[in-house]
N, C-alpha and C positions, 0 to 999 in steps of 0.2 A: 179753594174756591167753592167747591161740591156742597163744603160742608157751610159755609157759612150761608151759601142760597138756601139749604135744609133747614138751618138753624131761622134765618130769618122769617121762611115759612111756617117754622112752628111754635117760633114767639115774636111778638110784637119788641120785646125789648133783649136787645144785647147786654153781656155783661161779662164782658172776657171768657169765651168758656161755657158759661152758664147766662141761665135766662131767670130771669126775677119776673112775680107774675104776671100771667097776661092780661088784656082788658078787661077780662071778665071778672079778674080778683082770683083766676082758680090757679093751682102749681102750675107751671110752663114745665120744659125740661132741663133738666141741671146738671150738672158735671158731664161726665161720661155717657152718658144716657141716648146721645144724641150720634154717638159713633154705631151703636148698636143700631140704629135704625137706619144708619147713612150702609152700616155693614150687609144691614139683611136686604134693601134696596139694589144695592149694589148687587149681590146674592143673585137676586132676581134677575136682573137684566140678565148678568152674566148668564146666568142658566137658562135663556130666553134666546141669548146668543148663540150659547151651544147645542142646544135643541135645533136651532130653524139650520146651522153649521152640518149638523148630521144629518136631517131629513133630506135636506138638497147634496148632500154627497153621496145619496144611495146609489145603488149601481143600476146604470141606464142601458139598456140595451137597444139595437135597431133590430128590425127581424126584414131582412130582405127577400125581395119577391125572389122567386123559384127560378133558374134559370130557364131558357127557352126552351123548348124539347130538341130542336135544332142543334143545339150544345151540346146534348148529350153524349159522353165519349165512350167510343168503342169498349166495348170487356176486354179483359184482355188481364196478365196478371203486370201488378202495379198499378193498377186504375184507384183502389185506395189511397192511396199515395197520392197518386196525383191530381183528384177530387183533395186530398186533406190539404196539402201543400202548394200545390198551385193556386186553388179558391181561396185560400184565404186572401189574397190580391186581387185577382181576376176572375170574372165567371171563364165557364167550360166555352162557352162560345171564340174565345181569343187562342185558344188550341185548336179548336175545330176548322176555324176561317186562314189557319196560317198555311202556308204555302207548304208542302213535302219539303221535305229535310232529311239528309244521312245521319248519322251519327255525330257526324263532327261537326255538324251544324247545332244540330239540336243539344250537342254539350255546351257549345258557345251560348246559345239562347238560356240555356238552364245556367250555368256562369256567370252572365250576365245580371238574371231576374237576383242571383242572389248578392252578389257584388255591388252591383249598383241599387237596384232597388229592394233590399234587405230583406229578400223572401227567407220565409223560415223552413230553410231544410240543413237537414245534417248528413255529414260528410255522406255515411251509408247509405242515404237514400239517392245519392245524382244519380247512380249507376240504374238502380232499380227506375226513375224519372224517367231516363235519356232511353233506357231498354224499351220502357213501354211505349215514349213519343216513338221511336225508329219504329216499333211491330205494328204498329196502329197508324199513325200520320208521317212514316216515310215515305222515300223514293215505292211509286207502285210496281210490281214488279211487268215487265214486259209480260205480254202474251206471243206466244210464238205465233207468228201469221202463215197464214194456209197460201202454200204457193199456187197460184192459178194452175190449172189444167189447161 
């Protein structure tokens, strides 16, 4: 189909194959002649395809605002970790605002982010996670109270 729209726009008369002169009396194109420019054509686009294919596949990034200062989570050791591994989900702010937890809370919460919602931690790290959520955003410890006089 390609090729006979080619052929037709580049002579005025068909001739199976080949083109017998054009209007003007000059050589049209003949035999084979006409796949090589339907070849290089083709050439083109294709590599016109592949070019605009690879420009819009380049790698896209977002750069996210900073979290609050609010969020910011206590020092403490495991706090790498759990900036590395918790933020890639959620900012620090959704650690900050949760409610005190034991231990066995805060496994099940950490259990869960990976279970259900595919957070990326490995086995080594829950303990070093759930360590630092209990040292930093557990139960607070009681203060002993001053008995009245």
């Amino acid at each position: 189909m390609w090729s006979n729209i080619l052929k037709s726009l580049l002579c005025k008369e068909e001739f199976l194959g080949s083109c017998r002169l054009n209007s003007r009396n000059k050589p049209g194109i003949r035999g084979p002649e006409w796949h090589l420019i339907l070849t290089r054509w083709a050439s083109i686009v294709l590599l016109a395809i592949v070019m605009t294919a690879l420009l819009s596949a380049a790698e896209k990034t977002i750069q996210l605002p900073p979290d609050h200062p609010f969020g910011k989570l206590k020092s403490g050791a495991g706090v790498e970790v759990v900036e590395d591994r918790c933020g890639v989900c959620h900012s620090t702010d959704y650690i900050v605002t949760q409610p005190r937890r034991d231990a066995k809370q805060w496994s099940t919460e950490v259990d869960k982010m990976i279970r259900v919602f595919g957070a990326p931690v490995k086995e080594r790290e829950v303990k070093i996670i759930v360590d630092y959520l209990v040292s930093s955003y557990g139960p607070r410890q009681e203060r002993p109270t001053r008995k009245a006089k």
